[in-house]
C-alpha positions, 0 to 999 in steps of 0.5 A: 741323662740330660743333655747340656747342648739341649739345655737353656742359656742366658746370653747376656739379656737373651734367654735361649733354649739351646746351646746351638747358634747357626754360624754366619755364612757369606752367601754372596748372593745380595745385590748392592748389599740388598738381601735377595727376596729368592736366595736369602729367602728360602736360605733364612727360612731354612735356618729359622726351622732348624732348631737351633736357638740363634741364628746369626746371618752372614757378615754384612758389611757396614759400609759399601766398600766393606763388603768382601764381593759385590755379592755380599750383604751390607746394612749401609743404605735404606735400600739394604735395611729395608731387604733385610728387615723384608727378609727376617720379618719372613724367616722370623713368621716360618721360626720354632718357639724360642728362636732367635736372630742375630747378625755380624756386623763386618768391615772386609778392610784389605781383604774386600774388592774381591771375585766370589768363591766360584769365581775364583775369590781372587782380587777383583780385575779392573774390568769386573768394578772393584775398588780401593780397599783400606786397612791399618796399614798398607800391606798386601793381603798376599802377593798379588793383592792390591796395597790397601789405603793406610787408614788416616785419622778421618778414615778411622772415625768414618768406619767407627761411625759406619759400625755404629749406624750399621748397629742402628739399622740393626736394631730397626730391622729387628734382629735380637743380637749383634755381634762384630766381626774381629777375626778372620783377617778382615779390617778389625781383625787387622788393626789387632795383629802385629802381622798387618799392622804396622802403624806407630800412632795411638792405633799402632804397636803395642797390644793396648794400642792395637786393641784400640779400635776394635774396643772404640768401636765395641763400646760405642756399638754398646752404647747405641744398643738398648740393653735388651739386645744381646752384643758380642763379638768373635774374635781369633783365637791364634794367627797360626804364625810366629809373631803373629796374635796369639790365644793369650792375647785373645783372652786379654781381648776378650777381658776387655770386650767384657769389661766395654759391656759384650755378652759373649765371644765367639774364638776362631782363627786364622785368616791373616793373610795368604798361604798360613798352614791351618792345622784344621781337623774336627773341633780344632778351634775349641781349646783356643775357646776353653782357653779364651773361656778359661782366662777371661770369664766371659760367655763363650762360643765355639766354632769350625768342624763341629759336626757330630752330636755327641761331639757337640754335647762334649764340648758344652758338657765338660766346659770347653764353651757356653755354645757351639756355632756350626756352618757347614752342618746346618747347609750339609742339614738343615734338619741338623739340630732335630737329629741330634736331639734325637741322637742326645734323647731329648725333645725338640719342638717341629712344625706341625707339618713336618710332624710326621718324620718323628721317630714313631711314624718314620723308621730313617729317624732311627739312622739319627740315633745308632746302636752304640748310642749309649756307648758313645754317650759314655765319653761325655761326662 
């Protein structure tokens, strides 16, 4: 059986030879949005080995008050261009035939000025340097957030611009896609829910109005791309709230992102502000996807808690997405993808000096494909 996972796309001007696209992961561990020459480093290295044809890099802020923590990347200043275009020259002299790289341009919005994951990933204290943060409207992220600043006509230009320099700086760095970050509760996201945003001028109200920035920006991103450069966007898929944005409203979103020239989408959710239940299991987020697939005809990913192999090769084999993203597989393995090909009894391609842990010369390779492979195999049409 010929495996769907391990068979080659066209995403938009980009062929790859597989289905599989390391997730962007906040790593926050930059400095003043520079890539860190030791963390990011041995961090994109890994990922350029791992098998996986993309490989998108965490959300990086287009503006320095963008960022969600002082740790997190930024492409804003010729300092943070010039870490980032050091880092991926490197990852990209350690990366397996056919990779590519990709990077998520970002605007935290009302969710920035924050402490990092391990410092609790509350707001900043006036004593630890945060600073105002803006939004659609001013609406706390969640009680004991700061109020945001409501985005005033010159506010909104300024950020429609930062995107589009920061796409710019992209293009000179050498990354090969961009792709904008509309989920999550961050600042794009925000302008598109009902939730945070409540503004009655032209970027406020109705859906179309709602949708306007996000669309500005796309298509002005687009135009200051060359067309050899793939461009897409992830979107959410439902708030998981009442009145909140829905997976049919995401696939009139994505209907448009397609028709302003994006390749691709990739459909999580979540995010819009504090104290949401999530009904999170594994591959929770792949019918919004097939929805958002289904519904508006354009290439689509699929992200969150996709972990196993065949499960993977399930989901882009019966047609629920083009691709699957993972994140916290490929930190849990970074190996991940040369397992599964195993596991699907394909072929993938190592560095000759890891050569030696392919099946024939090392017996753990066995422990990647399990007896009852071709059972499981069965399931998957």
């Amino acid at each position: 059986m010929r495996s769907t996972l391990f068979s080659p796309i066209q995403l938009g001007p980009l062929e790859l030879p597989n289905r599989i696209v390391v997730s962007p992961m906040c790593q926050y561990s930059a400095d003043d949005g520079c890539a860190n020459p030791v963390w990011h480093r041995q961090h994109w290295a890994q990922l350029a080995m791992s098998g996986a044809a993309l490989v998108v890099v965490e959300a990086t802020g287009v503006e320095r008050i963008g960022r969600i923590t002082h740790g997190c990347l930024g492409i804003y200043s010729d300092a943070s261009e010039a870490a980032m275009a050091r880092e991926l020259a490197a990852a990209k002299r350690l990366a397996l035939p056919g990779t590519r790289f990709g990077i998520q341009l970002a605007h935290a919005g009302r969710k920035a000025s924050a402490q990092v994951p391990w410092a609790g990933g509350k707001p900043l204290a006036p004593g630890e340097d945060p600073w105002p943060t803006v939004a659609p409207s001013a609406i706390p992220f969640d009680d004991g957030w700061p109020t945001p600043q409501a985005l005033d006509d010159a506010g909104i230009a300024r950020i429609r611009e930062a995107f589009v320099a920061a796409a710019r700086r992209a293009l000179a760095v050498g990354f090969d896609e961009v792709e904008l970050h509309m989920a999550h509760g961050y600042l794009l996201h925000a302008f598109l829910s009902p939730l945070s945003n409540r503004r009655t001028d032209g970027y406020g109200g109705t859906l179309a109005n709602r949708m306007r920035l996000p669309l500005e920006i796309a298509r002005a991103v687009r135009a200051a791309l060359p067309s050899r450069m793939a461009l897409g966007a992830r979107i959410t898929g439902t708030d998981w709230v009442d009145d909140g944005w829905t997976v049919e409203d995401a696939v009139i979103l994505a209907r448009e992102l397609k028709a302003a020239g994006l390749d691709f989408v990739c459909v999580s959710s979540g995010g819009i502000r504090g104290g949401v239940r999530v009904p999170v299991e594994p591959a929770y987020q792949v019918p919004l996807a097939a929805r958002v697939r289904e519904g508006a005809g354009i290439a689509t990913r699929a992200v969150g808690l996709i972990a196993d192999a065949v499960q993977a090769e399930r989901i882009v084999a019966v047609g629920q997405a083009d691709l699957v993203a993972l994140a916290r597989a490929f930190l849990d393995n970074p190996r991940w993808a040369w397992h599964a090909a195993d596991r699907l009894g394909t072929k993938l391609s190592y560095p000759p000096q890891y050569a030696r842990v392919a099946a024939p010369l090392w017996p753990g390779a066995k422990l990647a494909r399990p007896a009852d492979f071709d059972k499981e195999m069965a399931t998957v049409p």
